[in-house]
ZAKEMI-489754 format. One record per residue: residue number from 1; y, z, x of N, C-alpha, C, O, CB in turn. Coordinates in pm, whole numbers. Glycine has a CB too. Layout:
BEGIN
{NUM {Y Z X} {Y Z X} {Y Z X} {Y Z X} {Y Z X}},
...
REM end
This chain:
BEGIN
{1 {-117 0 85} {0 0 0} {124 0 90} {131 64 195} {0 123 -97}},
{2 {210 -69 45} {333 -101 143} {494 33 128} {556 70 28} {391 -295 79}},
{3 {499 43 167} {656 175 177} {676 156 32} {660 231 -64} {845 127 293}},
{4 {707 56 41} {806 -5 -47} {763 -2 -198} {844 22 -287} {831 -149 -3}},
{5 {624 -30 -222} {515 6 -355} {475 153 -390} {434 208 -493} {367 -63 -326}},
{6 {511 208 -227} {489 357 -281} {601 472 -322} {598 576 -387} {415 420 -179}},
{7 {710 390 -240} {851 451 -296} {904 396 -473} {987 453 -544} {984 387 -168}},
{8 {840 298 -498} {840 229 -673} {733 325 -731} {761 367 -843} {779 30 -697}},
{9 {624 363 -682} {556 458 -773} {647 563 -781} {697 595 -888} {417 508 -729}},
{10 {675 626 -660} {715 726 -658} {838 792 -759} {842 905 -808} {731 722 -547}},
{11 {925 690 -770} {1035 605 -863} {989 657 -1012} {1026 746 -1088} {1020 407 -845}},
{12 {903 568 -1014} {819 568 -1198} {786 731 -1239} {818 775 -1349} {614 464 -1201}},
{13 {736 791 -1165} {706 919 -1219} {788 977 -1213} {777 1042 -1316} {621 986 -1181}},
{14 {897 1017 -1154} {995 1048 -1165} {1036 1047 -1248} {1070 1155 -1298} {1043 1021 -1119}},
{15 {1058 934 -1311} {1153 888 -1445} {1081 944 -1538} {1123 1031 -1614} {1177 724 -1483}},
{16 {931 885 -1537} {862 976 -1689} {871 1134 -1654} {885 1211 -1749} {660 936 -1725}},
{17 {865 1179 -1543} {913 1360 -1580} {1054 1376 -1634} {1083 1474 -1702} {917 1469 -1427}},
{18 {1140 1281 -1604} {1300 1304 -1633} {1235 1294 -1785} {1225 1399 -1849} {1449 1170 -1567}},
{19 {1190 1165 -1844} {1201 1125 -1966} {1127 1232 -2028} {1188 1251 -2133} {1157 989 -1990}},
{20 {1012 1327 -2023} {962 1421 -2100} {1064 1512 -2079} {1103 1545 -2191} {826 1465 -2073}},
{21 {1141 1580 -1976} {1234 1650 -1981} {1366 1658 -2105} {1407 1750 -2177} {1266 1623 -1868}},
{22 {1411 1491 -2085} {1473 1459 -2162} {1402 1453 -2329} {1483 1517 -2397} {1519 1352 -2099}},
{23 {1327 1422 -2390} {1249 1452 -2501} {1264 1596 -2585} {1306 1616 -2699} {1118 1438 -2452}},
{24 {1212 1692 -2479} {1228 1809 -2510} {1336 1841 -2513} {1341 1905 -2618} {1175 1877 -2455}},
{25 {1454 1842 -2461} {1528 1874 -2498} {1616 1817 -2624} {1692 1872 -2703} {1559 1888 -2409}},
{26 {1572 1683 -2608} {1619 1641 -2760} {1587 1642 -2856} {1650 1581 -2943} {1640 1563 -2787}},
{27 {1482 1706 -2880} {1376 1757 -3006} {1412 1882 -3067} {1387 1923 -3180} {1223 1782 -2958}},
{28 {1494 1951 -2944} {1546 2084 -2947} {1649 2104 -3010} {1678 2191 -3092} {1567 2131 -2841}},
{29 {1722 1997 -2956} {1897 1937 -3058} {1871 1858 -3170} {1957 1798 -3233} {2018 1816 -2965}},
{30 {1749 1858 -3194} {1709 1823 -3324} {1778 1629 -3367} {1835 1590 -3469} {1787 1970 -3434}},
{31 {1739 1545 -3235} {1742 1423 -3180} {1645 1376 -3180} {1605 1343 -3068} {1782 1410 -3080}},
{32 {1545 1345 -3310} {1434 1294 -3361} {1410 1175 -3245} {1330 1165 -3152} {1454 1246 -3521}},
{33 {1527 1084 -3303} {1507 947 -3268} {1543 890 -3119} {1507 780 -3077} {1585 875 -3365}},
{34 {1621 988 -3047} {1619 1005 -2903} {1521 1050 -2826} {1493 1017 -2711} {1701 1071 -2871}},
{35 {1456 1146 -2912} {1263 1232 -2855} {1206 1119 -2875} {1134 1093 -2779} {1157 1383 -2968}},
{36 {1203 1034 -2960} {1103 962 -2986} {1105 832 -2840} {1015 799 -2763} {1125 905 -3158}},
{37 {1248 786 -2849} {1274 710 -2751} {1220 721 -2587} {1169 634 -2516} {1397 716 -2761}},
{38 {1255 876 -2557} {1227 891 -2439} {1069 931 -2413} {1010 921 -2305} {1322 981 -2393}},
{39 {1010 984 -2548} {894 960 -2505} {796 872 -2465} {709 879 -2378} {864 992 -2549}},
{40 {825 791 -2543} {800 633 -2513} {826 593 -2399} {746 514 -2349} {870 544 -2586}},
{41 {944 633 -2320} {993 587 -2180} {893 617 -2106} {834 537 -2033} {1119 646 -2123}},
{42 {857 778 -2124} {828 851 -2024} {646 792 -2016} {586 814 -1911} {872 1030 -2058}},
{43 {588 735 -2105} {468 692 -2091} {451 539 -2035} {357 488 -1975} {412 713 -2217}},
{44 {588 479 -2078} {591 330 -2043} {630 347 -1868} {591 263 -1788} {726 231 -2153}},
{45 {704 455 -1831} {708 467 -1638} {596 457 -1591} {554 380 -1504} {757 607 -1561}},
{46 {500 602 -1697} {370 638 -1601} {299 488 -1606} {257 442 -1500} {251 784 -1672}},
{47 {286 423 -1711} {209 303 -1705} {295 205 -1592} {204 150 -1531} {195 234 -1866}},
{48 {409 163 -1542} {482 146 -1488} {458 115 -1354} {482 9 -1297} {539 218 -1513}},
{49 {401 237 -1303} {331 290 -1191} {209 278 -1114} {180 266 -995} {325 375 -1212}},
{50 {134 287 -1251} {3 236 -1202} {-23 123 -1203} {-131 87 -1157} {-90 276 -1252}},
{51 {67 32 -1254} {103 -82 -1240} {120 -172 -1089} {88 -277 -1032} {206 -69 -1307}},
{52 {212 -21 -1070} {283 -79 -918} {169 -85 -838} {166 -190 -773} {406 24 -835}},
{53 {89 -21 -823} {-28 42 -748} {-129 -89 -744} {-225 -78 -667} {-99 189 -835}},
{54 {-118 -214 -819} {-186 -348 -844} {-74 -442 -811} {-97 -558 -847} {-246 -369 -1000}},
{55 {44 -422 -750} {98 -520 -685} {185 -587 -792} {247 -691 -773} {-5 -607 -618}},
{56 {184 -504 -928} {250 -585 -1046} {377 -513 -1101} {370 -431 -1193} {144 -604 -1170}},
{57 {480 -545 -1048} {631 -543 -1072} {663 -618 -1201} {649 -739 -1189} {712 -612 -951}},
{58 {708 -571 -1339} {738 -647 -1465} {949 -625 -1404} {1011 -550 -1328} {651 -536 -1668}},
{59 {985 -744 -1500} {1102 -756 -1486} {1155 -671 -1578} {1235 -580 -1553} {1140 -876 -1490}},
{60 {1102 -707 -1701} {1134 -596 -1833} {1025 -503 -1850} {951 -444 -1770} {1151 -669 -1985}},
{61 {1038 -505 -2019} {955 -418 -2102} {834 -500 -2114} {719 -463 -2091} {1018 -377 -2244}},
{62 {871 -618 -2154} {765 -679 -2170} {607 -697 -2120} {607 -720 -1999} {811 -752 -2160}},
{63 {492 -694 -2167} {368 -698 -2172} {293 -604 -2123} {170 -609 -2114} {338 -789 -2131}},
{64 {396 -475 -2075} {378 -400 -1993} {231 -308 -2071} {125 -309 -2008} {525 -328 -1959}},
{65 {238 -243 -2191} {82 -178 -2256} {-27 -317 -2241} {-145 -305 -2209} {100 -122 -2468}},
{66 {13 -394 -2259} {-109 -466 -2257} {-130 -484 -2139} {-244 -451 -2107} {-117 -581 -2324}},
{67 {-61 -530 -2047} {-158 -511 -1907} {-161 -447 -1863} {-163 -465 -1742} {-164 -558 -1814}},
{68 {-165 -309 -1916} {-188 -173 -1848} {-317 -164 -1925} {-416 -150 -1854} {-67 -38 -1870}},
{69 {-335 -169 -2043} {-472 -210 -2087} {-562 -288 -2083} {-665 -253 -2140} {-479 -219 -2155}},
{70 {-561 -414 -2018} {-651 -516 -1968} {-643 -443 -1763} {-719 -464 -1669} {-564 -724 -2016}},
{71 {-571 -394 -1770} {-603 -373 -1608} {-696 -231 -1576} {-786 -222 -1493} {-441 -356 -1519}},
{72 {-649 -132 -1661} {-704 -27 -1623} {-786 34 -1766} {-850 136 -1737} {-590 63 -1554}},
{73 {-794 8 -1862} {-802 32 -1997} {-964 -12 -1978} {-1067 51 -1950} {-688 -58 -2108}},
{74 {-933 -153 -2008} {-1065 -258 -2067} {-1153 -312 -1959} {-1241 -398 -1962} {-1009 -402 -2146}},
{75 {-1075 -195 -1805} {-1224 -236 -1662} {-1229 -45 -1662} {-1215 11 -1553} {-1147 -360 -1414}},
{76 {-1248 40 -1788} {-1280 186 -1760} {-1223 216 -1623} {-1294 264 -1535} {-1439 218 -1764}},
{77 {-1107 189 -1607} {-1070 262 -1502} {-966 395 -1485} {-944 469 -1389} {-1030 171 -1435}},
{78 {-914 390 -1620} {-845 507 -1703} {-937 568 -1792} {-1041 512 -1826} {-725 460 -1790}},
{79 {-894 715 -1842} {-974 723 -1942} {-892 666 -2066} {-769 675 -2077} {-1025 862 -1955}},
{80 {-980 605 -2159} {-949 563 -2299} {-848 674 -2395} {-730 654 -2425} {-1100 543 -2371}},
{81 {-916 773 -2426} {-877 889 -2484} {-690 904 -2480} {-608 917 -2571} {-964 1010 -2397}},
{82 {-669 894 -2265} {-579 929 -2254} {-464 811 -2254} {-341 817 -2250} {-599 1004 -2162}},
{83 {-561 693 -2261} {-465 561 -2263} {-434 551 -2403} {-354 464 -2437} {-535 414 -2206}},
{84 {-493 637 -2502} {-454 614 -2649} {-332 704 -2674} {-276 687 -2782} {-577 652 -2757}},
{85 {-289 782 -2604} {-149 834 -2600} {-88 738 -2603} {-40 728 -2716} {-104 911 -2499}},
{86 {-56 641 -2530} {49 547 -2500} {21 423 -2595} {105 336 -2572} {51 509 -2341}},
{87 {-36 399 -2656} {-70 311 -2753} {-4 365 -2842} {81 292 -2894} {-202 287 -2783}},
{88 {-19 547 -2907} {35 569 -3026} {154 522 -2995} {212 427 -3048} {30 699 -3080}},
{89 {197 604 -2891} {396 592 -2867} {475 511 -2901} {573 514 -2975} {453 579 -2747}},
{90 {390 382 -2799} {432 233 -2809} {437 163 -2972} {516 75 -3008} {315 148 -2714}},
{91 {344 220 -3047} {308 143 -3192} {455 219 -3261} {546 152 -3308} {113 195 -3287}},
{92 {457 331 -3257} {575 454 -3300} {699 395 -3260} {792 372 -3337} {562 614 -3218}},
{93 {698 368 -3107} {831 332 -3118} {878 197 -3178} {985 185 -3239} {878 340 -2998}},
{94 {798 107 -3158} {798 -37 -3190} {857 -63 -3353} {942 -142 -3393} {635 -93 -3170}},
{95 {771 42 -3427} {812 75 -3558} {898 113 -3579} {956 79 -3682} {765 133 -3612}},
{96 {970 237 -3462} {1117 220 -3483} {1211 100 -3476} {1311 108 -3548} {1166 294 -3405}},
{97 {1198 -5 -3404} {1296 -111 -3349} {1259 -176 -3459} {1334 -164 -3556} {1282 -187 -3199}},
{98 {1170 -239 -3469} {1080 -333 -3547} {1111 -311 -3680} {1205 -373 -3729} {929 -314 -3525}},
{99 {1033 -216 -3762} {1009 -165 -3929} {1107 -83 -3968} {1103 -36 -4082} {874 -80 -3963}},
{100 {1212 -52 -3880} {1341 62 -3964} {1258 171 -3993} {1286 250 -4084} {1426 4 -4132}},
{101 {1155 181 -3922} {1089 333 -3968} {1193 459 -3935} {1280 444 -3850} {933 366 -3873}},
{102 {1179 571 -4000} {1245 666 -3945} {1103 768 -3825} {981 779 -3842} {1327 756 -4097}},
{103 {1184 816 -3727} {1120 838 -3586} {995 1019 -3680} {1005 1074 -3789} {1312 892 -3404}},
{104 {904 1041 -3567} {827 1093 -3661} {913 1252 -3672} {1015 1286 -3612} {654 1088 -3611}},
{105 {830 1330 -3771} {893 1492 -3762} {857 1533 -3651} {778 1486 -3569} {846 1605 -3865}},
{106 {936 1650 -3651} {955 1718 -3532} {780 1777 -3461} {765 1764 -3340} {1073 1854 -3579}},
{107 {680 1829 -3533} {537 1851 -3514} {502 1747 -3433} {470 1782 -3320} {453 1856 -3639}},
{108 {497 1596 -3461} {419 1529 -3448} {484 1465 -3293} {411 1432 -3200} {395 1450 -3578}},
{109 {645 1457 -3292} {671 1495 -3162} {667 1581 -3065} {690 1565 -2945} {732 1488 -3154}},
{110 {633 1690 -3133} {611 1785 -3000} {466 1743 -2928} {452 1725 -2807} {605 1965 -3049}},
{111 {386 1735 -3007} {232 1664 -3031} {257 1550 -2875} {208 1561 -2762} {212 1550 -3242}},
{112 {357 1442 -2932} {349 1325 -2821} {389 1356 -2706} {359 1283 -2611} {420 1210 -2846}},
{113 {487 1499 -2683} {538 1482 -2615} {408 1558 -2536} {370 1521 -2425} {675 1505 -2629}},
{114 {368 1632 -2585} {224 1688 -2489} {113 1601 -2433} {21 1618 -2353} {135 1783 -2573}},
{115 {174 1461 -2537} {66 1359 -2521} {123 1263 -2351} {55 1197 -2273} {66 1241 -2699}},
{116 {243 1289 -2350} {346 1209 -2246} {286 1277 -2131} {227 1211 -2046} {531 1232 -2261}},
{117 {300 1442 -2119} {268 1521 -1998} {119 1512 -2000} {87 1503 -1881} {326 1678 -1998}},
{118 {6 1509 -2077} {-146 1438 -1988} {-169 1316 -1962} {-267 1277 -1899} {-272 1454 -2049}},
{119 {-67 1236 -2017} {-43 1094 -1937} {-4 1060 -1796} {-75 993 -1721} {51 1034 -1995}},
{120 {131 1117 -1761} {171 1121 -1649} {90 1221 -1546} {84 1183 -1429} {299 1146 -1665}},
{121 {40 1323 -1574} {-92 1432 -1501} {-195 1360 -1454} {-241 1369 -1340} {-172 1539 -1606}},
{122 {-253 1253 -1583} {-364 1180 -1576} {-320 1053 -1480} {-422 1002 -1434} {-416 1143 -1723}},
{123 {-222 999 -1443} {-136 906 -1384} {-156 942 -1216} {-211 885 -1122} {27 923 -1449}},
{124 {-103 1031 -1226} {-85 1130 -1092} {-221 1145 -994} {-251 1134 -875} {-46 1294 -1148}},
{125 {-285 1178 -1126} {-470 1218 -1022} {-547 1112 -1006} {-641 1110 -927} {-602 1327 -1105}},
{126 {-503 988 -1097} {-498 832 -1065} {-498 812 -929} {-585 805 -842} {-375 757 -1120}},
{127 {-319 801 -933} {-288 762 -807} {-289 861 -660} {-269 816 -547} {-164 714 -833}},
{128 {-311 971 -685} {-339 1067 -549} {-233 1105 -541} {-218 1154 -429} {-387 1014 -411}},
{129 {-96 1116 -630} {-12 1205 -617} {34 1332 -698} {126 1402 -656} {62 1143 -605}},
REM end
């Protein structure tokens, strides 16, 4: 792995601890739809990451769950269980942008956001950091 791929992981997790940081506290200020947002962030870094770790830099948002799921998902190289965290998020938030849904209650975010921190944990013991 090159400096440079490991200072971009290093990068990504970062951000998803900022972004669960940030979550919680906006769940707290009673910022449904900002918790919801950053939780989503904070799972789309960790995926982000392990990304980086395959040499695959996305420009955007784009395709990013799915080839985190054809790369590490659908060759068992994650566990499933914990890759279905980030599936809910992604479907949740999408529904926000997408369907005008309103973001979920406060339970079911606290829920994701616990779902964000064994993502990025599970991310971590992934990658050996």
């Amino acid at each position: 792995m090159t400096p440079e791929t490991d200072d971009l992981i290093k990068l990504r997790l970062l951000q998803s601890g900022d972004c669960i940081a940030e979550s919680r506290q906006s769940l707290a200020d009673g910022n449904r739809l900002y918790a919801m947002h950053t939780v989503y962030h904070s799972m789309l870094f960790s995926a982000c990451a392990l990304l980086a770790s395959r040499q695959f830099t996305p420009a955007g948002e784009g395709g990013i769950p799915e080839r985190f799921h054809r790369e590490f998902v659908a060759t068992g190289l994650f566990p499933t269980e914990i890759a279905a965290h980030f599936k809910r998020a992604t479907d949740l938030h999408h529904g926000l942008d997408a369907h005008a849904q309103p973001p979920p209650d406060a339970n079911r975010l606290a829920q994701l956001i616990t779902d964000a921190e064994t993502f990025l944990t599970a991310t971590k013991l992934f990658l050996g950091k």
